[in-house]
N, C-alpha and C positions, 0 to 999 in steps of 0.2 A: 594495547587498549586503544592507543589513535585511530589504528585502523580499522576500527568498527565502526568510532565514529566521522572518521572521512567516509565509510559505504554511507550510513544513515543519512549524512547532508548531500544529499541533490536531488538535483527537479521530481523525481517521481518522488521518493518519499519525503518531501516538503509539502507535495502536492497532496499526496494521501496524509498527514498529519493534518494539514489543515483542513481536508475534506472531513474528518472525522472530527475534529473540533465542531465545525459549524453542523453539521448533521446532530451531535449529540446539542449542543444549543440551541436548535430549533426544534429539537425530539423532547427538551425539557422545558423551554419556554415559549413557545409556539405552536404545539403539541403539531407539528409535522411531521408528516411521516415519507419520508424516500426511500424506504428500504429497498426495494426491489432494483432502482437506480444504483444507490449505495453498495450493495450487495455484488452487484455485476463490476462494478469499477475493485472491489477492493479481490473477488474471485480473477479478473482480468489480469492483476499487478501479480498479485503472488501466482498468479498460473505464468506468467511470461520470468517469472524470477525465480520459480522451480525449471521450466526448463532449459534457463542461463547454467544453474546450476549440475543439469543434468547432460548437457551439453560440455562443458568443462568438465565432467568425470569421465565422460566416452574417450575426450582426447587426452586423458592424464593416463587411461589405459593401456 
């Protein structure tokens, strides 16, 4: 169980939890909308963290 959460704590996703805090509070009390920005940074992360992933199966093969 540690080791899920030593992956969770560092810079990227401290970066993406807090990106997504302040987007959903300005999307509720500021009626702002970044989605398109939003959208690209959170597609960005999980595309560069599927292919960490997909990279580490190739060489376990």
């Amino acid at each position: 169980m540690e080791g899920k959460w030593e992956k969770l704590i560092n810079v990227k996703s401290i970066i993406t939890i807090l990106l997504t805090i302040v987007v959903c509070f300005l999307a509720i009390f500021k009626q702002f909308d970044i989605k398109d920005i939003y959208l690209m940074i959170i597609a960005f992360y999980f595309g560069t963290q599927h292919q960490k992933v997909e990279e580490k199966n190739k060489k376990e093969e």
